[in-house]
C-alpha positions as CSV (number, residue, x, y, z in Angstrom):
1,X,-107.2,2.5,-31.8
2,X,-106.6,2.4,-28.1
3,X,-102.6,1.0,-28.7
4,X,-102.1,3.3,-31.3
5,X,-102.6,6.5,-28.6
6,X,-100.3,4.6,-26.3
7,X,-97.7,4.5,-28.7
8,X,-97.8,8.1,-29.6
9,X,-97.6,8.9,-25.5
10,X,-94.8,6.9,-25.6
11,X,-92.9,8.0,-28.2
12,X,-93.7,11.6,-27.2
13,X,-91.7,11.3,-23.8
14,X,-88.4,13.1,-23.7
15,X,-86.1,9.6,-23.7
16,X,-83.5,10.6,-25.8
17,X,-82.9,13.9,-25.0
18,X,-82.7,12.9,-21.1
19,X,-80.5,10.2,-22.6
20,X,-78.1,12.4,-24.5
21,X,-77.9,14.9,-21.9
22,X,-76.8,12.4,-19.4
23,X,-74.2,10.9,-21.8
24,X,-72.8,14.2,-22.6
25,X,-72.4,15.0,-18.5
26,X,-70.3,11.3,-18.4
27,X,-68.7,12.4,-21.2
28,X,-67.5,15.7,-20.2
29,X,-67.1,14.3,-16.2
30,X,-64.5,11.5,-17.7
31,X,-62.9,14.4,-20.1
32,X,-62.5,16.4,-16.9
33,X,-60.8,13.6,-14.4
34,X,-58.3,13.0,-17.9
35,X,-57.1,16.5,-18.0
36,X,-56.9,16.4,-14.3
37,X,-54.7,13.2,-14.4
38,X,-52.7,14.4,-17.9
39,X,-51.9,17.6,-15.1
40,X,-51.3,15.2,-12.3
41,X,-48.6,13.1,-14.0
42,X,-47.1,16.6,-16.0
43,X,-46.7,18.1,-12.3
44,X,-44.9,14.4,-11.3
45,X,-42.9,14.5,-14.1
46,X,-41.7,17.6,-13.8
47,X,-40.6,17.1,-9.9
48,X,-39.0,13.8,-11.2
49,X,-36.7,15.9,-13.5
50,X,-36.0,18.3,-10.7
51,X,-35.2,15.4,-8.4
52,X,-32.8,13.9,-11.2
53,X,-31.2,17.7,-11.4
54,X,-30.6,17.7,-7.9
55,X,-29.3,14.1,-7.9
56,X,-26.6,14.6,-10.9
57,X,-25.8,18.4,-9.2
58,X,-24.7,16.7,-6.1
59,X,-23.4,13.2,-7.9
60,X,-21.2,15.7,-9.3
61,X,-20.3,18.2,-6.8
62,X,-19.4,14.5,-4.5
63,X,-16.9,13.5,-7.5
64,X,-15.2,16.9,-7.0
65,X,-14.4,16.6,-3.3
66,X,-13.4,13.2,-3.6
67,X,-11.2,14.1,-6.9
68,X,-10.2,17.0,-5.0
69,X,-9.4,14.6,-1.2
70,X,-7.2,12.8,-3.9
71,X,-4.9,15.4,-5.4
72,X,-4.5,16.7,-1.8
73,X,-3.0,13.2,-0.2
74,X,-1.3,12.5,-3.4
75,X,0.6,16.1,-3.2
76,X,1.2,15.1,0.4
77,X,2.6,11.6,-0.3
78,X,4.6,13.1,-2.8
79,X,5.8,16.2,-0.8
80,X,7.2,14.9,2.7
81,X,9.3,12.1,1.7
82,X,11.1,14.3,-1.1
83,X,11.6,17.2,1.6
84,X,13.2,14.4,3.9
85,X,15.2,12.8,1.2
86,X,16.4,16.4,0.1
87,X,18.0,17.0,3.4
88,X,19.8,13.0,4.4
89,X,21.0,13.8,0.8
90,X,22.9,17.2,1.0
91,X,24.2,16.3,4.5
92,X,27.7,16.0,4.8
93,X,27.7,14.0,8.3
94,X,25.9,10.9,9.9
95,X,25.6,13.1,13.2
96,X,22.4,13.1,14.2
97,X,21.0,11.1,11.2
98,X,17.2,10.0,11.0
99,X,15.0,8.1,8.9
100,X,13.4,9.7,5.7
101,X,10.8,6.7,5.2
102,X,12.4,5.7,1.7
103,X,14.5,2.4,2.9
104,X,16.4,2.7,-0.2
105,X,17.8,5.9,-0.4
106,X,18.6,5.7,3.3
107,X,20.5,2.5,3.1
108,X,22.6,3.8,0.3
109,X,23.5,7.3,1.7
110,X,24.9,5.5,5.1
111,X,26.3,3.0,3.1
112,X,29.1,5.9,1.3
113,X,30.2,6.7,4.7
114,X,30.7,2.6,6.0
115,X,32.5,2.4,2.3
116,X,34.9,5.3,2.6
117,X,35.7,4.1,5.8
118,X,34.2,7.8,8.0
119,X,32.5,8.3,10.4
120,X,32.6,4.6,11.8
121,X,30.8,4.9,14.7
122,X,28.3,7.2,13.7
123,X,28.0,4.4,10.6
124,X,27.4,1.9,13.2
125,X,24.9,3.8,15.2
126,X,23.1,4.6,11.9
127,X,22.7,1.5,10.8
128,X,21.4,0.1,14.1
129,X,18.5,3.0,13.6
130,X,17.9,1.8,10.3
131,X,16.9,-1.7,11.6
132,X,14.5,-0.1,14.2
133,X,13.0,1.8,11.8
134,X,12.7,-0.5,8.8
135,X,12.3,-3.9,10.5
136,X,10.9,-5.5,7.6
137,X,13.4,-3.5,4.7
138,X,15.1,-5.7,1.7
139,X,18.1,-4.4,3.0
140,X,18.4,-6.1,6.7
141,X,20.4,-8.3,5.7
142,X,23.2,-6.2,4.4
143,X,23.2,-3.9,6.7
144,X,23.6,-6.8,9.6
145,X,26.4,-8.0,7.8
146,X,28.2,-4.2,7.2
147,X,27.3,-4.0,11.4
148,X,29.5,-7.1,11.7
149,X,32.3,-5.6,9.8
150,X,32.4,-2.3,11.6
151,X,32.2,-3.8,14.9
152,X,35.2,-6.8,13.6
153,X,36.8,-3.7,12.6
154,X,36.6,-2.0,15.9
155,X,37.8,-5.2,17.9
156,X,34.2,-6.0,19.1
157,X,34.1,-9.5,18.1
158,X,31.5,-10.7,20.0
159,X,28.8,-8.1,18.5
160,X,30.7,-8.4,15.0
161,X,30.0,-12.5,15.8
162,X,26.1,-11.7,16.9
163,X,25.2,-9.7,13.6
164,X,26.9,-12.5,11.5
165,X,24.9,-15.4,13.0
166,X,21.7,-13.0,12.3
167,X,22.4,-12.9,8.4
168,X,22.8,-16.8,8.8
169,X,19.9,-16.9,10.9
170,X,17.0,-14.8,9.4
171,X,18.7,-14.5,5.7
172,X,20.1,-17.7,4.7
173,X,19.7,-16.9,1.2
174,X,21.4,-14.0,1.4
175,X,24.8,-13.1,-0.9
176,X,26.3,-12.3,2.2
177,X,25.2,-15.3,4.7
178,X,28.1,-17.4,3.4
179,X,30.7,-14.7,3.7
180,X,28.8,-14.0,7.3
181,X,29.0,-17.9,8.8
182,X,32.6,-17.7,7.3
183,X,33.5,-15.3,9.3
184,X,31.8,-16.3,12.7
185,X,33.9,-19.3,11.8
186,X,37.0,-16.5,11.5
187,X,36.2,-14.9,14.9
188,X,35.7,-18.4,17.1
189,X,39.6,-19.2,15.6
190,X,41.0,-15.9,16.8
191,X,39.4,-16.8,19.9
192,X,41.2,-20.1,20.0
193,X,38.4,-22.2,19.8
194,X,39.4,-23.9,16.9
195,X,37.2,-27.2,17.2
196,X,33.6,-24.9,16.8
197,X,35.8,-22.7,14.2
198,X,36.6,-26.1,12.1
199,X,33.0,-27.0,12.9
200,X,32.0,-23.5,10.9
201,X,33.8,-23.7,8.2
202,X,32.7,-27.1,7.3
203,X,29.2,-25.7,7.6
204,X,30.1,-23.5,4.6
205,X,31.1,-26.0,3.1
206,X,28.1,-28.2,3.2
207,X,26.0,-25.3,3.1
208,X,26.7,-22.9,0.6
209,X,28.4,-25.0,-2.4
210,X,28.1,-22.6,-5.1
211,X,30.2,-20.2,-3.2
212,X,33.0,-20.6,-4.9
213,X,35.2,-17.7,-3.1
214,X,33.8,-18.3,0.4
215,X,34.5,-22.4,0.2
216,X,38.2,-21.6,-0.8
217,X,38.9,-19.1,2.1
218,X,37.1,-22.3,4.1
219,X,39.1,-24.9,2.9
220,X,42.0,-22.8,3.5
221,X,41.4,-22.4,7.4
222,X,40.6,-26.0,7.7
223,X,43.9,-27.5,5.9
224,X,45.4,-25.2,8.8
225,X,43.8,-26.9,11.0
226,X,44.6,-30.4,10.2
């Protein structure tokens, strides 16, 4: 009898609904701190997106300028050496000439005037400012060579002599370093040393044998010379 009234005291304690009302607090607490972190990582989210808006904004606005830096120095690269070209061009004169920075079209219009023979000293001074200016061109060695002609031409055969030894020098596979030694050989036999000038001329000889042309005129000079 006595443990029967003990278990009805027991059983009539409030257990399970002290129980259930502390389950549903947890429950509700952890529902709480979810929606607060579902809120936290919306609000990141959302600054993430801003961040990548203002990233691809200025990603884009940087590809402008340099797209824009671009069209500028093209335009420029493009601009000056046609303005320069535009005025060696139409001139009618070598006076005064300068450089336009295209090696090409330089060496070609000063070339018209050493072909037609005007303007010989004015060629000769252009051409000597070409070489300054364009120390490394594809066209040194012609334009030593045309230097050596103009000078031979003007009786200065000790420069004409000096710009023929460079083509041998500094181009010897130049078209124009046989003709060039040929013709230091030329200038040492109109200065009657004929034993260097035979000397020459066999050096063509020996050393440019596919020059057909240039070996003839050689050959010539040395059955002159015995």
């Amino acid at each position: 009898m006595y443990k029967k009234i003990i278990l009805l005291f027991v059983l009539s304690l409030p257990f399970y609904s002290y129980a259930d009302s502390e389950l549903e607090r947890i429950v509700e607490a952890q529902g709480q701190l979810l929606t607060d972190s579902q809120q936290k990582i919306s609000n990141l989210q959302d600054e993430v997106d801003q961040l990548r808006g203002q990233l691809e904004q200025t990603a884009y606005q940087l590809n402008q300028t340099i797209e824009r830096q671009k069209t500028i120095l093209q335009q420029l690269n493009n601009q000056a050496p046609v303005q320069q070209n535009v005025t060696a061009n139409n001139s009618s004169t070598l006076s005064g000439w300068s450089a336009s920075g295209n090696d090409k079209d330089d060496y070609n219009f000063i070339i018209k005037f050493v072909m037609s023979g005007k303007e010989p000293k004015d060629s000769i001074t252009a051409l000597q400012q070409f070489l300054k200016d364009y120390p490394k061109s594809t066209y040194s060695a012609n334009v030593n060579y045309w230097l050596g002609q103009l000078c031979y031409n003007q009786g200065r055969k000790d420069d004409a002599s000096f710009y023929y030894a460079t083509v041998v020098k500094n181009f010897p596979k130049s078209p124009k370093a046989a003709d060039s030694l040929y013709k230091v050989g030329l200038i040492l036999l109109e200065k009657g040393d004929k034993v260097k000038a035979k000397a020459v001329f066999k050096q063509v000889i020996n050393q440019y044998p596919n020059d057909k042309k240039t070996i003839a005129s050689a050959n010539s000079k040395l059955a002159t010379l015995g």
